[in-house]
ROFI-246765 format. One record per residue (C-alpha): residue in one letter; residue number from 1; y negated, z, x. Coordinates in nm, 2 decimals, always signed. Layout:
// ROFI-246765
 code pos     py     pz     px
    A NUM      Y      Z      X
...
This chain:
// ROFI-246765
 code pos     py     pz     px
    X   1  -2.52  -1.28  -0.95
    X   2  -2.36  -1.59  -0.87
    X   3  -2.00  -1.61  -0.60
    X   4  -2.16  -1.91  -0.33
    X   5  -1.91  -1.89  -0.05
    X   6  -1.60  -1.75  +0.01
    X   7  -1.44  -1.70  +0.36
    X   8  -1.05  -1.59  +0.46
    X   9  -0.96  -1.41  +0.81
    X  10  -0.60  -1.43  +0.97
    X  11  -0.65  -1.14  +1.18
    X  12  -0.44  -0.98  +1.47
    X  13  -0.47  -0.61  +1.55
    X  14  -0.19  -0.47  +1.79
    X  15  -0.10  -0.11  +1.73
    X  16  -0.09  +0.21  +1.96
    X  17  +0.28  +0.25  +1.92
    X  18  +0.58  +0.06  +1.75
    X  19  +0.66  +0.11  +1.39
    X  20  +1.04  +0.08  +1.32
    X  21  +1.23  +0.16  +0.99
    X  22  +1.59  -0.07  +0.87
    X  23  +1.39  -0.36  +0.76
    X  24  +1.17  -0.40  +1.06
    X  25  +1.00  -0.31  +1.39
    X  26  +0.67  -0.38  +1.43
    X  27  +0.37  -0.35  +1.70
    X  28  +0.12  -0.54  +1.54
    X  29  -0.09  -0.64  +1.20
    X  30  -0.13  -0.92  +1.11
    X  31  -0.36  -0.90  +0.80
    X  32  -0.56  -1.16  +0.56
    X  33  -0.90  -1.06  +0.49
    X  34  -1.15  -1.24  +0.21
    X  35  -1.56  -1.15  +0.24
    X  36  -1.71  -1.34  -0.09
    X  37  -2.06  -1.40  -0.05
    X  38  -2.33  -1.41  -0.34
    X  39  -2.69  -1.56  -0.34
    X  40  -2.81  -1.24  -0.39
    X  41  -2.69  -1.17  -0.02
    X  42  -2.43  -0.94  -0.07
    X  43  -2.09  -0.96  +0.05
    X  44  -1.77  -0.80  -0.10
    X  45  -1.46  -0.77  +0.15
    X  46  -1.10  -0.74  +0.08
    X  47  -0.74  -0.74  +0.26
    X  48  -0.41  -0.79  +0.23
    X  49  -0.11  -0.78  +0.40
    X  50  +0.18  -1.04  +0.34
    X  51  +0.54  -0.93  +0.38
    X  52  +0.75  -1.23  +0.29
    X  53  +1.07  -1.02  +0.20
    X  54  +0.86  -0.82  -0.09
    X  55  +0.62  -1.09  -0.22
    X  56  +0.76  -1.37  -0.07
    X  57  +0.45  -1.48  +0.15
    X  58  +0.37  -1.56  +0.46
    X  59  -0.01  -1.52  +0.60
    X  60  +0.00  -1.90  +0.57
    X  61  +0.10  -1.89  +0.21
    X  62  -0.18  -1.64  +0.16
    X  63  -0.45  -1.89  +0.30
    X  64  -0.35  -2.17  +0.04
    X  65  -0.32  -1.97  -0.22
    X  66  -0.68  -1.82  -0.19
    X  67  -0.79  -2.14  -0.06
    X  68  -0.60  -2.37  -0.36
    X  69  -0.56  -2.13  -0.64
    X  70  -0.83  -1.88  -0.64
    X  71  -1.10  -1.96  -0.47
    X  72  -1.19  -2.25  -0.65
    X  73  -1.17  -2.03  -0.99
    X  74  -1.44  -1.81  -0.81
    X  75  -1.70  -2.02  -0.61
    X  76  -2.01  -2.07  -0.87
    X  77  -1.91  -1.80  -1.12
    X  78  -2.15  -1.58  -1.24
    X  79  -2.10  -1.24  -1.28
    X  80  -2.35  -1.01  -1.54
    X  81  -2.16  -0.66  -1.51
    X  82  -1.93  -0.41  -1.34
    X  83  -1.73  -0.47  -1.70
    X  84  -1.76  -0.86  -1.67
    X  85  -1.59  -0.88  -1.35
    X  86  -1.27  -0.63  -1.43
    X  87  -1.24  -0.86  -1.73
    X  88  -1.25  -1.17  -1.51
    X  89  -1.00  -1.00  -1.23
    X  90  -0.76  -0.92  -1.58
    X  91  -0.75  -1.25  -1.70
    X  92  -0.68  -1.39  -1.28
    X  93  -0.39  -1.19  -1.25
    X  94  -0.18  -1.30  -1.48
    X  95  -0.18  -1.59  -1.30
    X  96  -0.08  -1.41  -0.97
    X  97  +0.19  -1.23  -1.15
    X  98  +0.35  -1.57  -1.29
    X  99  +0.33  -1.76  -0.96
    X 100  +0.43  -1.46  -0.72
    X 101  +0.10  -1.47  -0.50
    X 102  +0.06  -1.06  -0.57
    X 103  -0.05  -1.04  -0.22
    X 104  -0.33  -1.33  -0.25
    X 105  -0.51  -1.19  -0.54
    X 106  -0.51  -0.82  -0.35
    X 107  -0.74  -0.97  -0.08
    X 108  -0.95  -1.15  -0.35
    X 109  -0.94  -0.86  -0.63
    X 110  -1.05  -0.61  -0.36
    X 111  -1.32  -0.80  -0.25
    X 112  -1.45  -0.90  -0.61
    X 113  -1.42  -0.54  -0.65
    X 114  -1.63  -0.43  -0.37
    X 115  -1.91  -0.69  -0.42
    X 116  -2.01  -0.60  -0.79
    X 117  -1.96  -0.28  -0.70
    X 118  -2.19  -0.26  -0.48
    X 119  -2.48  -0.53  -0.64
    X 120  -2.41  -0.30  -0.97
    X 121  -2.43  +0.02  -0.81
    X 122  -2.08  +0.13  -0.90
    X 123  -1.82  +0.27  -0.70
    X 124  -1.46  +0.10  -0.67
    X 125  -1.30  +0.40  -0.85
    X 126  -1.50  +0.29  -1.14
    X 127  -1.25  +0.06  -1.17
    X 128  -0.97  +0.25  -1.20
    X 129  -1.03  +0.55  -1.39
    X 130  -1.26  +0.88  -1.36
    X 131  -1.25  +1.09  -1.07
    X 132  -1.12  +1.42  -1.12
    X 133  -1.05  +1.59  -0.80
    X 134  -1.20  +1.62  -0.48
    X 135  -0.94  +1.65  -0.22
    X 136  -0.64  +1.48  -0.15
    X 137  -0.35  +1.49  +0.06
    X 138  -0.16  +1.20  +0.28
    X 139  +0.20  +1.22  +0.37
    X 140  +0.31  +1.26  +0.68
    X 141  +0.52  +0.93  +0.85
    X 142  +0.79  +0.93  +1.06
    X 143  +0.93  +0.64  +1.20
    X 144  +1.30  +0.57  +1.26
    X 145  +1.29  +0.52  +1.65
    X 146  +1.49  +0.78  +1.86
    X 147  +1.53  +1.12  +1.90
    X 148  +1.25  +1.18  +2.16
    X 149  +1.02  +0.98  +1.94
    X 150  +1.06  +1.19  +1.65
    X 151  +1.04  +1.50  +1.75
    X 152  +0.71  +1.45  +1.92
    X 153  +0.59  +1.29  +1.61
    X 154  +0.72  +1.59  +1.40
    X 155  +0.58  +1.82  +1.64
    X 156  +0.23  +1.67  +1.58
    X 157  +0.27  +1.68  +1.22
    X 158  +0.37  +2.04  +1.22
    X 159  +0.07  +2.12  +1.48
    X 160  -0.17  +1.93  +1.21
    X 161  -0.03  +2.13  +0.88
    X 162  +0.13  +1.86  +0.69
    X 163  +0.30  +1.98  +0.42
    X 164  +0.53  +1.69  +0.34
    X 165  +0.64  +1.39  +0.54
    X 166  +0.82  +1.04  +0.49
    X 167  +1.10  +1.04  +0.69
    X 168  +1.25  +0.64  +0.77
    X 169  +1.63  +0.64  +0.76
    X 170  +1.86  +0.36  +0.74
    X 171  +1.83  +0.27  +1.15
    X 172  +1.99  +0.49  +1.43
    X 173  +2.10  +0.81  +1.34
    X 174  +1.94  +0.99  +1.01
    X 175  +2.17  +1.31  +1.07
    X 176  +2.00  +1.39  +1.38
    X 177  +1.67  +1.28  +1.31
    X 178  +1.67  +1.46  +1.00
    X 179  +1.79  +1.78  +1.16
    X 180  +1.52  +1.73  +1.41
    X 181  +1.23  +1.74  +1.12
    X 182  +1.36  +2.02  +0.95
    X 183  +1.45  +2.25  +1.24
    X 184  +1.07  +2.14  +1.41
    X 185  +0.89  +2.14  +1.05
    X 186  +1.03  +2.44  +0.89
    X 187  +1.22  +2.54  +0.51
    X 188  +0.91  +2.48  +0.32
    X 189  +0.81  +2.12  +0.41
    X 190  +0.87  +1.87  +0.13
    X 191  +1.07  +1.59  +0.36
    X 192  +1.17  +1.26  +0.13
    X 193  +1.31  +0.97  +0.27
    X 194  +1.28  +0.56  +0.30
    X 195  +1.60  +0.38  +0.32
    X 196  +1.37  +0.00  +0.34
    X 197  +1.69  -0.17  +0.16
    X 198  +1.99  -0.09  +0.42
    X 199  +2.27  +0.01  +0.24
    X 200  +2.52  -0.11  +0.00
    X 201  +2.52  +0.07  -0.35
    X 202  +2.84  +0.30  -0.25
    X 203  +2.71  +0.30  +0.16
    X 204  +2.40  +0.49  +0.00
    X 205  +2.57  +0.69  -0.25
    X 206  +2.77  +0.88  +0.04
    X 207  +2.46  +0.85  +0.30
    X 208  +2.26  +1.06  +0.05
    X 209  +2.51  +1.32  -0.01
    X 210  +2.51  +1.37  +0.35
    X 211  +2.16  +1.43  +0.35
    X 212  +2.10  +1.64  +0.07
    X 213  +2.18  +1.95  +0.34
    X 214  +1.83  +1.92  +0.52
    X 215  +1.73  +1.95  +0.12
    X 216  +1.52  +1.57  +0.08
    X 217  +1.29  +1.55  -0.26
    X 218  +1.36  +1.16  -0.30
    X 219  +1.50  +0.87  -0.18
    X 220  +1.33  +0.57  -0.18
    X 221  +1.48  +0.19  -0.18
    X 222  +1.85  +0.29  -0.09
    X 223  +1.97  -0.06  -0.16
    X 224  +1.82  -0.46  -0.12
    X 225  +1.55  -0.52  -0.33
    X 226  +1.70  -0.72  -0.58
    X 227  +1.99  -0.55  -0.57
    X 228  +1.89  -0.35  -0.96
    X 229  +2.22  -0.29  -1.06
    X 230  +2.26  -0.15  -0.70
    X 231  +1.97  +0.07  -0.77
    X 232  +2.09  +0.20  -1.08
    X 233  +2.38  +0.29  -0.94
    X 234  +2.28  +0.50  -0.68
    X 235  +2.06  +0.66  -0.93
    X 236  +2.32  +0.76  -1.16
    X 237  +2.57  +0.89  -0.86
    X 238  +2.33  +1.07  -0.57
    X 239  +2.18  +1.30  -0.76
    X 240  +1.82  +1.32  -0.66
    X 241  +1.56  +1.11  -0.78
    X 242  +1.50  +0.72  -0.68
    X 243  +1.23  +0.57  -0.54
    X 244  +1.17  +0.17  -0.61
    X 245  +0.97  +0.00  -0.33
    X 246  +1.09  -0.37  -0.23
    X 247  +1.25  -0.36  -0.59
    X 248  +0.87  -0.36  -0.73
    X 249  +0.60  -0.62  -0.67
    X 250  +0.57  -0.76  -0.99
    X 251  +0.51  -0.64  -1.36
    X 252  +0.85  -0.82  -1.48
    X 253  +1.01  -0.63  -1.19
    X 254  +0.89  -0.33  -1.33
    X 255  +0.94  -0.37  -1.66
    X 256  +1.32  -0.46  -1.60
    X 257  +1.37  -0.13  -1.37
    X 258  +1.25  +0.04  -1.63
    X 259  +1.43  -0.12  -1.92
    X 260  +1.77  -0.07  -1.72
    X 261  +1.73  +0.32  -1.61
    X 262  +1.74  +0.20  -1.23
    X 263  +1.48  +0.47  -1.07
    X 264  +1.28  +0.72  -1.16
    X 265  +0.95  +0.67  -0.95
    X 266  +0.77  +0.32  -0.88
    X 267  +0.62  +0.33  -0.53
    X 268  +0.31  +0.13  -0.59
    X 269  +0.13  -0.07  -0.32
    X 270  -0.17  -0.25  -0.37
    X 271  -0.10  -0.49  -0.09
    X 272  +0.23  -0.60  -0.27
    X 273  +0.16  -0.52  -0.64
    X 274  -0.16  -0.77  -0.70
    X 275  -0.42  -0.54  -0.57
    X 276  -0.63  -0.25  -0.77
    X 277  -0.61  -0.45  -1.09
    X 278  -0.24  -0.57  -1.05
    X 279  -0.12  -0.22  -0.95
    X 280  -0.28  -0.05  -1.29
    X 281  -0.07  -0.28  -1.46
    X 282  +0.24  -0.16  -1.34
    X 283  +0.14  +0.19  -1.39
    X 284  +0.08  +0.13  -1.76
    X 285  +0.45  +0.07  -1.76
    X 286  +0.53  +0.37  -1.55
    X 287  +0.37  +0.57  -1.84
    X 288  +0.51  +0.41  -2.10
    X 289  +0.86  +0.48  -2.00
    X 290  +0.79  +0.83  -1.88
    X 291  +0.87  +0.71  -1.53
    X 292  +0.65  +0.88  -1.21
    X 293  +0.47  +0.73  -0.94
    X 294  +0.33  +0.75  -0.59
    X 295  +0.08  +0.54  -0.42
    X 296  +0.22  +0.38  -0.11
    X 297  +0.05  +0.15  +0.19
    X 298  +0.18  -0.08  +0.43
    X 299  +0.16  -0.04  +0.81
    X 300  -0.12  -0.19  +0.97
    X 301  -0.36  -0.17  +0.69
    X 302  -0.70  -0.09  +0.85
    X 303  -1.00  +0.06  +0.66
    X 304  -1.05  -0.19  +0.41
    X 305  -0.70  -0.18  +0.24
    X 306  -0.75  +0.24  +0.34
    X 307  -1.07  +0.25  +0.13
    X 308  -0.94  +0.06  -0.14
    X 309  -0.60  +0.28  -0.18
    X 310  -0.86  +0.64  -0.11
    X 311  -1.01  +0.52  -0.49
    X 312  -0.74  +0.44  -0.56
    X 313  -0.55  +0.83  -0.55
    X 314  -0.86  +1.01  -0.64
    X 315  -0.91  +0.78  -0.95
    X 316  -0.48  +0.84  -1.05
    X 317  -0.45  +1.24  -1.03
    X 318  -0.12  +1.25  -1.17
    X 319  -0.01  +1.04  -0.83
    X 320  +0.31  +1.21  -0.71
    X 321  +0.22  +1.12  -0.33
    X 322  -0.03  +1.00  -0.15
    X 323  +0.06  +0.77  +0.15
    X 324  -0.20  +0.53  +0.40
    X 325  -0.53  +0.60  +0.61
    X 326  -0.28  +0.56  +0.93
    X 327  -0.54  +0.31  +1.04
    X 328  -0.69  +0.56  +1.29
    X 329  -0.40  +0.67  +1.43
    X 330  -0.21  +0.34  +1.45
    X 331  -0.41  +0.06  +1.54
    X 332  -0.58  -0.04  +1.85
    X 333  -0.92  -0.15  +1.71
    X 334  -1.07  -0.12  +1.32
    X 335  -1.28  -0.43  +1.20
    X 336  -1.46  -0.20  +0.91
    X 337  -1.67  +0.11  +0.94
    X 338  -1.65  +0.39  +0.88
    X 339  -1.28  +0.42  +1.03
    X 340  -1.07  +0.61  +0.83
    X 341  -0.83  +0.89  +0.86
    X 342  -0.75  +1.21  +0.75
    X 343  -0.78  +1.60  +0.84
    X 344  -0.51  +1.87  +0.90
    X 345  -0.25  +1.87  +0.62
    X 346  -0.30  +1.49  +0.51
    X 347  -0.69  +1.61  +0.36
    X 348  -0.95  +1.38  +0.27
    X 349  -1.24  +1.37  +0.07
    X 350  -1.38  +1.02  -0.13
    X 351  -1.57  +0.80  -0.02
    X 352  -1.98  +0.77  -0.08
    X 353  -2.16  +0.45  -0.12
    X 354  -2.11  +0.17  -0.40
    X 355  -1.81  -0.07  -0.40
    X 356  -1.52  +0.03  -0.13
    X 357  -1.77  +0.23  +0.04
    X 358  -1.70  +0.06  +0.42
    X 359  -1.87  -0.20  +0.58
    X 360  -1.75  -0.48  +0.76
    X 361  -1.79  -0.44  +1.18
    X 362  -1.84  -0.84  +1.26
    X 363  -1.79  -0.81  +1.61
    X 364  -1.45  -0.66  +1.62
    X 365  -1.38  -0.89  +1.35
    X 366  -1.48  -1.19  +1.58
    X 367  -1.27  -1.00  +1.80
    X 368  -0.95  -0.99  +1.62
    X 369  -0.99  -1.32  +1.40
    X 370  -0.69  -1.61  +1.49
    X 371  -0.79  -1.82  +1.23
    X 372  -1.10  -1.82  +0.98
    X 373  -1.12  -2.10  +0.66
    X 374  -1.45  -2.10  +0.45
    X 375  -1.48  -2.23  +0.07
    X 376  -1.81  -2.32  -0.05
């Protein structure tokens, strides 16, 4: 099988209802998405979302990069195996680890993925590892908008079974809004909580301890993302164990966290951490250091990025949480069938089909497309 054409989406989806947590409010995706065609006829497709405070990219630097970096590594390769092409993807991400284009390879290394999986008849989560379970369950989000807001939200969750939820903190008031999941959710509800980078080391330190009486399992990014010594300070003082999200995109990010003591889970997200192959790179580290991790997502992902992180968690068993498929329940249209979610409590079951296991909808990708490039 030989790569002919490659073609990259800028796509706009609004959603059903804003997002908000310290670092940002939003009430739309805008998401990159890759289809790599063969001249065997078979396309792979893959997405990413840039955030230009974790990766430092815009949707624009996305474009070049898979337009001037990695795309022209990829048009007229040929491709013999499942094996061949993990190989390839290995030796390309090196390079998107050294220039900080994380989220540029995710689009392509998804969509690589997805189109040998499916001309070699193997699933994505051969990729990753072997599947060893056949549920899973999602976490719960909670925004940090307003009272109202969250108890609604909090309600639903409660009506639908979830068993543990992400609470965003760091924006309005956390006491009340934590007192609000609690007292609506019940004792026995696992609640952790996001800080998205808002407080100073000390700030977070006495935040935390205030917290602690609604009885949260983790915190995640209390401090900036660069802020390390901020991290490991926190770490050291709260009392509970730290979560590294905008502190981790990279493996020399996570190898340095690691090295200095400054958490004690990573929150891995393909979108941010080089894709499926990237993202297994940083949790070699995670196990080398006896450190724990969760799989994350980022809002606005639809079923392509959904698909990729389901083969993700049922590939990883020893994930401590499982976060994403909010696609469904978020955004106003899907360009990829079938559209994901989840059942009561978070559950879902894998995926069947080769590759990702969804299929591209063209029309609402027409629909939603602000800018297409093609590569041949």
């Amino acid at each position: 099988m030989q790569i002919t054409r490659i073609e990259i989406f800028t796509i706009g989806i609004p959603f059903k209802r804003k997002y908000v947590h310290a670092e940002a409010r939003r009430d739309a995706a805008e998401n990159i998405v890759v289809q790599i065609h063969s001249d065997t006829g078979e396309t792979g497709i893959g997405e990413t979302i840039p955030r230009e405070y974790l990766t430092g990219e815009t949707p624009g630097l996305v474009v070049e990069a898979i337009c001037g970096t990695f795309g022209p590594q990829l048009v007229g390769v040929r491709l013999d195996s499942f094996e061949g092409t993990l190989g390839f993807l290995s030796e390309m991400v090196e390079m998107a680890h050294e220039r900080a284009l994380e989220a540029a390879f995710c689009a392509v290394d998804l969509a690589l993925i997805d189109l040998a999986g499916k001309h070699f008849r193997r699933p994505a989560s051969d990729a990753i590892g072997e599947v060893s379970r056949k549920k899973i369950y999602y976490t719960g989000p909670i925004s940090g908008e307003g009272p109202l807001s969250t108890a609604k939200t909090a309600l639903k969750l409660k009506l639908a079974c979830f068993s543990q939820v992400k609470v965003k903190v760091g924006v309005g008031s956390d006491t009340v809004r934590l007192a609000l999941v609690r007292g609506i959710m019940g004792s026995k509800v696992d609640i952790r909580v996001d800080a998205n980078c808002a407080w100073r080391p000390e700030q977070a330190v006495e935040n935390i301890s205030r917290m602690k009486r609604w009885r949260i399992s983790s915190i995640e990014q209390p401090v900036p993302g660069k802020d390390f010594e901020g991290m490991r300070f926190v770490r050291r003082r709260c009392g509970i164990p730290v979560m590294a999200d905008e502190s981790i995109c990279s493996l020399s990010d996570a190898q340095l966290l690691a090295e200095m003591g400054a958490c004690d889970i990573f929150n891995v997200r393909l979108a941010k951490c080089g894709g499926i192959t990237g993202s297994l790179r940083i949790l070699e580290i995670a196990r080398r250091n006896s450190l724990k991790y969760q799989l994350g997502c980022l809002v606005g992902e639809t079923s392509i990025l959904a698909a990729a992180g389901r083969a993700f968690a049922f590939a990883v068993p020893e994930l401590m949480h499982v976060e994403g498929s909010y696609n469904r329940f978020l955004l106003s249209a899907d360009i990829a069938t079938p559209h994901l979610g989840f059942g009561p409590n978070g559950v879902a079951t894998p995926l069947e089909g080769f590759g990702l296991g969804v299929t591209i909808d063209e029309k609402a990708l027409e629909k939603c497309t602000i800018d297409r490039r093609v590569l041949e």
